[in-house]
C-alpha positions as CSV (number, residue, x, y, z in Angstrom):
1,X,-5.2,12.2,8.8
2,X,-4.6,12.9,4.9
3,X,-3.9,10.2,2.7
4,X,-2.3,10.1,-0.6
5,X,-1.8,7.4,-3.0
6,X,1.6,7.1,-5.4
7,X,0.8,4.3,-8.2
8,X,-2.8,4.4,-9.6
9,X,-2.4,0.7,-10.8
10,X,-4.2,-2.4,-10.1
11,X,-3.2,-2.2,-6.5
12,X,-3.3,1.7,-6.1
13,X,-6.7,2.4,-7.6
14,X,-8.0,-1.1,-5.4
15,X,-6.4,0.9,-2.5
16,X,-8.2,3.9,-3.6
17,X,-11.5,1.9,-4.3
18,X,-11.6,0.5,-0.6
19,X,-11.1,4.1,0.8
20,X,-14.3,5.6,-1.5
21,X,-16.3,2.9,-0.5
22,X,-15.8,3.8,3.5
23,X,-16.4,7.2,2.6
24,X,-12.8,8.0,2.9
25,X,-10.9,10.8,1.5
26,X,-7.3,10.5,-0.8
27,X,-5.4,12.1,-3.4
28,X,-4.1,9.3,-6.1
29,X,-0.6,10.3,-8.4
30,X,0.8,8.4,-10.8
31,X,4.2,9.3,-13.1
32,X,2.0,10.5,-15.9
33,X,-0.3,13.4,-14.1
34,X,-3.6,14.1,-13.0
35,X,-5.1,14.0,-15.8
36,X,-4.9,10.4,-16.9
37,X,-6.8,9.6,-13.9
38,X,-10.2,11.4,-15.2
39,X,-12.3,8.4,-15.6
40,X,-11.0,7.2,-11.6
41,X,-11.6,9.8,-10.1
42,X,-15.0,10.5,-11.8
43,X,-15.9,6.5,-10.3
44,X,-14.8,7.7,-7.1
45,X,-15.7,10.7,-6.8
46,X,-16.1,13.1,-4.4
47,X,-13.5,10.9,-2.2
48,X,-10.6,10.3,-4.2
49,X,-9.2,13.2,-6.1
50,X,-6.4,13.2,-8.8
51,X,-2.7,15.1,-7.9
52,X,0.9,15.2,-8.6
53,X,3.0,12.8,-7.2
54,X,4.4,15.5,-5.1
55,X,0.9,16.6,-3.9
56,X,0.2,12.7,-2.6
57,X,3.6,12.3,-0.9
58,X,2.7,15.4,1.6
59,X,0.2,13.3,2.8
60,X,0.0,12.4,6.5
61,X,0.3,9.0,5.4
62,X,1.0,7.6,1.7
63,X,0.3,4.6,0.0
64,X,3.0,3.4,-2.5
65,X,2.5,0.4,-5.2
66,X,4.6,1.6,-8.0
67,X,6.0,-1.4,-10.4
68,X,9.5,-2.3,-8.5
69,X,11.9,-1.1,-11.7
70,X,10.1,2.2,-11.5
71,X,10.0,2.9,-7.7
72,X,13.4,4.9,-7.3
73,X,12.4,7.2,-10.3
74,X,8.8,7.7,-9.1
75,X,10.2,8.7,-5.4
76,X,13.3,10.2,-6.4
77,X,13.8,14.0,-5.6
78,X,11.1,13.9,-2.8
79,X,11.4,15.8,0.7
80,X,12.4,14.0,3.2
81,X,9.2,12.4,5.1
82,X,10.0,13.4,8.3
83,X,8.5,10.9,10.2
84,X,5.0,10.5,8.2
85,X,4.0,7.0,7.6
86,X,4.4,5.3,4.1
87,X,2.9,2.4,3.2
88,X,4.8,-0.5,1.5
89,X,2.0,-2.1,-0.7
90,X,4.6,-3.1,-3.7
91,X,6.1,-6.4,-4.1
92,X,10.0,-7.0,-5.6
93,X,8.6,-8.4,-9.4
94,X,6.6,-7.4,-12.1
95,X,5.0,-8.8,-15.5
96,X,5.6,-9.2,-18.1
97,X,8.1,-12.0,-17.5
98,X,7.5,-12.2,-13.4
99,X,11.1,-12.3,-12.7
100,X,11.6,-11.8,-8.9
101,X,13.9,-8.5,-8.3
102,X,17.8,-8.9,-7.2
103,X,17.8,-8.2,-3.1
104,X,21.2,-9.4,-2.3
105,X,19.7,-10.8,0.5
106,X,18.2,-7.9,1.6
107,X,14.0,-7.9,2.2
108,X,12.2,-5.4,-0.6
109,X,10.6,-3.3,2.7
110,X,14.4,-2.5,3.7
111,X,15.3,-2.0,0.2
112,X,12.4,0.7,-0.1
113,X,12.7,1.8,3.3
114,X,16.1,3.3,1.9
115,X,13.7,5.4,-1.2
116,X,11.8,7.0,1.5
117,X,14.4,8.8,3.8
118,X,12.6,9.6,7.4
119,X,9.8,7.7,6.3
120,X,8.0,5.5,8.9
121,X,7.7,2.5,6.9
122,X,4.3,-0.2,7.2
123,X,4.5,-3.1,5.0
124,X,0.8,-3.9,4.1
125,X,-1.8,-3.9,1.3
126,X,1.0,-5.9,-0.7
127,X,-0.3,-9.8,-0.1
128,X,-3.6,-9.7,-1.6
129,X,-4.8,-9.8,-4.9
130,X,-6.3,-5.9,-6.6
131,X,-9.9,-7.3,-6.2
132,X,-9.5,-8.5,-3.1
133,X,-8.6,-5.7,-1.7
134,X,-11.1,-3.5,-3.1
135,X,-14.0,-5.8,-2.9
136,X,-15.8,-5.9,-0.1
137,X,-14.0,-7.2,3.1
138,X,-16.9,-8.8,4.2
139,X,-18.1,-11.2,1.4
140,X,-17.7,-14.5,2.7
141,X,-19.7,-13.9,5.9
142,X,-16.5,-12.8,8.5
143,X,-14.0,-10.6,7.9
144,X,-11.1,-10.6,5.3
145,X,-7.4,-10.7,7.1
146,X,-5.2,-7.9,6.0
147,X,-1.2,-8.6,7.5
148,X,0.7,-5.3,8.3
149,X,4.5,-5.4,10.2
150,X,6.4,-2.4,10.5
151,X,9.2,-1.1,13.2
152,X,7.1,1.8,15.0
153,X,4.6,0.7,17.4
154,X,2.7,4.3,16.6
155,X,2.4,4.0,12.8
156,X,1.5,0.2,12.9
157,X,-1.3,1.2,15.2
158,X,-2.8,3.9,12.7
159,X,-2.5,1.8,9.8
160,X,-4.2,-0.9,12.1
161,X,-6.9,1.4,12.6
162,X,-7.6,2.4,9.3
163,X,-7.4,-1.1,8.2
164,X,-10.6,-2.3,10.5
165,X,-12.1,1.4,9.5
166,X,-12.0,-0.3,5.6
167,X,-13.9,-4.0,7.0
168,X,-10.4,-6.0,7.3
169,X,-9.3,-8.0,10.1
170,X,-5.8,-6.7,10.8
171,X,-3.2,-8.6,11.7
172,X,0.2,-7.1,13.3
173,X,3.2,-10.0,12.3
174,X,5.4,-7.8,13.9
175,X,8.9,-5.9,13.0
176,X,9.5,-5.9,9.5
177,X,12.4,-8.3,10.0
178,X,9.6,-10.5,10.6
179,X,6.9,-9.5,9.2
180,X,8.0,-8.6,5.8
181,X,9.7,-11.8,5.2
182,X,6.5,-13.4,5.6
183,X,4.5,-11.5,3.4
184,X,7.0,-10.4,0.6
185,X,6.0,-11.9,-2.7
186,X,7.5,-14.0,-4.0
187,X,9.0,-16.3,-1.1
188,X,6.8,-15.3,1.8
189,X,4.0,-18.0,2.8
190,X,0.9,-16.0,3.2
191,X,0.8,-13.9,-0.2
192,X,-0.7,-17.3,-1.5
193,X,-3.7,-17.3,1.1
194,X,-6.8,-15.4,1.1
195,X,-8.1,-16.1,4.9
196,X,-10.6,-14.8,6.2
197,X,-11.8,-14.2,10.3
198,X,-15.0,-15.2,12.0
199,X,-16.8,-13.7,15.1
């Protein structure tokens, strides 16, 4: 399966990091074009290439982590995804002030679910820090956990896959109803943990 990346910030390039180091291949985007991602793609190189946002996003499965404010723009006048699998790494606030988004009750995976029309949507990659997520999964002797929740059985099961392919221990919390209560940031519980599995 392709993979492209949408947002080459802390938690896009960590994203991007992880796949290199597995030998895995991925186009990263960002809003300002290929070229301001030279000196990435040179680090991770010949695995992660630079592209336009639309190049990424035709992807067999994308990766988004775009600053919440800037999310409709950076998505906005896309195909629709017809049924390819989008990752939800972004969580609803931002620096500098950390202000958490309004929802209006709403959880910021339905919220984006409704930026990426025919998407299927897997919350994951959000609840870790950037150097946890590229460093190496491994570190501490098990395996680093990794939550993912989504609504499709099928997609969950891919991202699941490729999630043990990068060293994590993968953990399904379910529907997104579920799932991405617990870990949207802020409010969610396990955002604040850094667990890790044994045997």
């Amino acid at each position: 399966m392709t993979i492209g990346i949408i947002g080459a910030g802390n938690i896009g390039s960590a994203f991007a990091r992880a796949l290199a180091r597995n030998g895995i291949a991925a186009t990263i985007s960002n809003s300002r074009g290929p070229d301001t991602l030279q000196d990435l793609t040179e680090e991770l190189s010949p695995h992660i290439t630079a592209g336009t946002i639309e190049e990424a996003a035709k992807a067999g499965l994308v990766l988004v982590a775009v600053p919440w404010s800037k999310l409709p723009k950076a998505l906005a006048g896309l195909p629709n995804w017809a049924g390819r699998i989008v990752i939800d790494a972004n969580n609803p606030i931002e620096g500098p002030l950390f202000k958490p988004a309004e929802l209006n009750g709403r959880l910021s995976t339905e919220v984006f679910a409704g930026l990426v029309p025919g998407a299927r949507v897997v919350k994951a990659f959000n609840h870790l820090q950037a150097h946890l997520v590229s460093a190496d999964p491994r570190a501490e002797g098990g395996s680093r956990v990794l939550f993912y929740s989504g609504d499709d059985a099928q997609s969950k099961a891919e991202v699941g896959t490729l999630i043990s392919k990068l060293g994590f221990a993968g953990i399904d919390l379910g529907p997104i109803s579920i799932g991405g209560k617990l870990a949207q940031f802020p409010g969610g519980p396990l955002p604040v943990l850094n667990l890790v599995k044994f045997g």
